[in-house]
N, C-alpha and C positions, 0 to 999 in steps of 0.2 A: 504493500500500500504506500504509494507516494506522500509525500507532505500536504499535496496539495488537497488528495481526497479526504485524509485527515481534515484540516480546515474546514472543506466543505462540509464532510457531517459535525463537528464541531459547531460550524456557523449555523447550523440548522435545528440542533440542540437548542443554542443560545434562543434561535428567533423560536420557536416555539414555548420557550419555557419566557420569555417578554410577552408572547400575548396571552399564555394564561394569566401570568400577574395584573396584565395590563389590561384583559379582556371579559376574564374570568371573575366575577363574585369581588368587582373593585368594590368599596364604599365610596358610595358619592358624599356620606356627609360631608358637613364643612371642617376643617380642619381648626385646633385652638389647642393655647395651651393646656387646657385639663384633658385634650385627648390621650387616650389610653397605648402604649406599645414605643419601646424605645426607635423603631423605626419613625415611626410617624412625629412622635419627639426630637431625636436628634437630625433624620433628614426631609421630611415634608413640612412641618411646623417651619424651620427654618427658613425652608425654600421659597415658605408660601410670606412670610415675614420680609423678605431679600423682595421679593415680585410688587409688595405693595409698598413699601420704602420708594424702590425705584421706581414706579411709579408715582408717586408723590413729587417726586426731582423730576419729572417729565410731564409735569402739569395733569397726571390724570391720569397718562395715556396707559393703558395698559397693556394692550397691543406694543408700543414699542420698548416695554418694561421684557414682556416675552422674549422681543428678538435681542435685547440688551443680557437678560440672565443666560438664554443660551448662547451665544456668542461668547460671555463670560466664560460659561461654566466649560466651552470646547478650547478658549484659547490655556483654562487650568489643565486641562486633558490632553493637552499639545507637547510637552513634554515625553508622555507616557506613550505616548500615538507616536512619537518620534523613534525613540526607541526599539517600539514594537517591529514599527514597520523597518529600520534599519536593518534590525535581525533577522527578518522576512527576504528582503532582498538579498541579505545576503548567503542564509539559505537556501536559495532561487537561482544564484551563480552556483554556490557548491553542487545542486542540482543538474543543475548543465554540465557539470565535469563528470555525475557519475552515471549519469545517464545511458552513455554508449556500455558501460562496462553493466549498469541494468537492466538494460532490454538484452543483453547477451545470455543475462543470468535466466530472465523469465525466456526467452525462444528455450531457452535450455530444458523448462521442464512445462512447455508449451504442453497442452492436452494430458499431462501426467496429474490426476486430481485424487490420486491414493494417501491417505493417511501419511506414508514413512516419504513420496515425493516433495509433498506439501511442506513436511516439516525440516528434511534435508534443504528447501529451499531458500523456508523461515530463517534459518540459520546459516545461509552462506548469506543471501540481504544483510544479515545481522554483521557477517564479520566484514561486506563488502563498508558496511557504511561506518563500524570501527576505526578500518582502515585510509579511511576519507576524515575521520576525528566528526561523522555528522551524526546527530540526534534528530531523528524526524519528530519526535514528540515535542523536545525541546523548544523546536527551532520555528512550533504552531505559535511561541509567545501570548500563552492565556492568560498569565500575569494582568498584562496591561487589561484588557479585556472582563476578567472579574473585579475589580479595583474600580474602575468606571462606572458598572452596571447598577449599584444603588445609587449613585449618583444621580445616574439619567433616570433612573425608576422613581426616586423621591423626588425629581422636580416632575416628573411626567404627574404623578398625584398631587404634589403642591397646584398646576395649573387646574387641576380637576376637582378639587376641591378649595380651591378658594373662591368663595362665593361673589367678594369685588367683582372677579373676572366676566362674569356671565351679564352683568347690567352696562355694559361699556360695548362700544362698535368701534371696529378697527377696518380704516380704507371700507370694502363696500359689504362688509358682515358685520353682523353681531358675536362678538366674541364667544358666548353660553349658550349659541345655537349652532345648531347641525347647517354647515354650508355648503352647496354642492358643487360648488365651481372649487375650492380647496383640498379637497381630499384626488382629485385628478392630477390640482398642481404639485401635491406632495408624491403623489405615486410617480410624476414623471421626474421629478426632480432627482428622487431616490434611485428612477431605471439611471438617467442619465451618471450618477454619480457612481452606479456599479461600471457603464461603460468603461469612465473613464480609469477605474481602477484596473481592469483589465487590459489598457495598452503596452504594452510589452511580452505581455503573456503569450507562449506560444498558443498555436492552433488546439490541441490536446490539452491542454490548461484551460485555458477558455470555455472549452466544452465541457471541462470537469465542472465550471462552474456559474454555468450558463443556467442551472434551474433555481440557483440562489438567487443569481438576477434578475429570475423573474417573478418569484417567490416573495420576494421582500418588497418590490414598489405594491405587488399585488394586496398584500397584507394589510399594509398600511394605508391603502390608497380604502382598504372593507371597513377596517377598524375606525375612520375617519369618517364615513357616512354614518356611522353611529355615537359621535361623539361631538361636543362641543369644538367650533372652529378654531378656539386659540389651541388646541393641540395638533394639528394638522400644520397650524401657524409654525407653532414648534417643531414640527419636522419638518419643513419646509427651508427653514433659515438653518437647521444641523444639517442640512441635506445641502446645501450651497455652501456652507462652511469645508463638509467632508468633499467637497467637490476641489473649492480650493488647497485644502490637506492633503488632497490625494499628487496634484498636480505639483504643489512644494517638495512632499517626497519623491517624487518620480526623479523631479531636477535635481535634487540632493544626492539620491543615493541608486537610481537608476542607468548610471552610468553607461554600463555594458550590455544595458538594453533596447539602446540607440544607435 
């Protein structure tokens, strides 16, 4: 199993288990400080605290308190996304060198699907990638990845339970209604931002992870027709953020993929 199939189910883990939290049995109550659970206390309380501050310093606007907290909250995340993805690329070169000596290994026990084939195979992979010093598990960087994800979770509920949010209009919606022009521009924002993370990638990579791509604007673009539009808002603005993150990295650390 390559690195890169790895990631994919990985990444599909991930998105599945965001929209049970995020889909599944949420509480819409309003959020305050006498609510109950250290998550809700130390990350949605807060977040939902930060949203209506900044709002306050923007005369109101709450809509641009959104696009300010997430823009915040991804350039704190930019560090950790740098990192990640540096490791990434540069797993993706080590890939490329051991590639030729990989595909020798699988022709080798091409149609052989016996028990002791399987496992003799297991175990020359194992010493081929030793001897390269590469770790496929390693080198997926979930670190960055879990570290993040209450982050984004506790502002994703901060915005859905802060009750401010739903009596304010932003550009040509109401922020605490269901929009139907918004949930389109976030599912195309998000295809667009897989594209662009995909340039480099070979033909066979790409296809490895071509149903993530369209699995996730799909999602999101469903989950948005049922929810209030400052949260589509919200993914819409991490969704052109990660667009230009993707494109910084590429230039940074994509070198030999050009």
């Amino acid at each position: 199993m390559s690195v890169f199939t790895s990631t994919k189910k990985y990444s599909l883990v991930l998105l599945l288990l965001v929209l049970v939290l995020t889909g599944c049995g949420v509480s819409n109550e309003p959020i305050n400080a006498e609510t109950s659970g250290w998550f809700n206390h130390y990350f949605v309380y807060n977040f939902s605290q930060l949203i209506k501050w900044i709002a306050e310093l923007l005369g109101g606007n709450y809509g641009l308190s959104i696009i300010a907290m997430t823009l915040l909250i991804r350039l704190a995340l930019l560090p950790l996304m740098m990192k990640q993805s540096k490791g990434s690329y540069a797993s993706r070169e080590k890939m490329q060198v051991i590639k030729p000596e990989l595909d020798e290994l699988q022709n080798k026990y091409k149609g052989k699907k016996d028990p002791e084939s399987r496992q003799k195979m297991q175990q020359e992979m194992m010493q081929l990638y030793q001897k390269h010093q590469f770790n496929p598990i390693a080198s997926i960087g979930c670190l960055p990845l879990i570290i993040q994800f209450p982050i984004l979770i506790g502002f994703y509920y901060a915005i859905l339970r802060t009750p401010e949010i739903a009596s304010h209009t932003f550009l040509w919606f109401n922020l605490g209604q269901v929009d139907y022009v918004m949930p389109f521009i976030a599912a195309a924002i998000y295809y667009l931002q897989f594209k662009v993370s995909m340039i480099g990638m070979d033909p066979a990579q790409q296809k490895q992870m071509a149903f993530m791509g369209l699995l996730s604007p799909l999602m999101i673009g469903f989950v948005s027709f049922t929810t209030p539009a400052a949260l589509p808002l919200y993914w819409t603005v991490g969704g052109l953020f990660l667009i230009g993150q993707s494109l910084l990295f590429k230039k940074l650390y994509a070198k030999k993929d050009e």
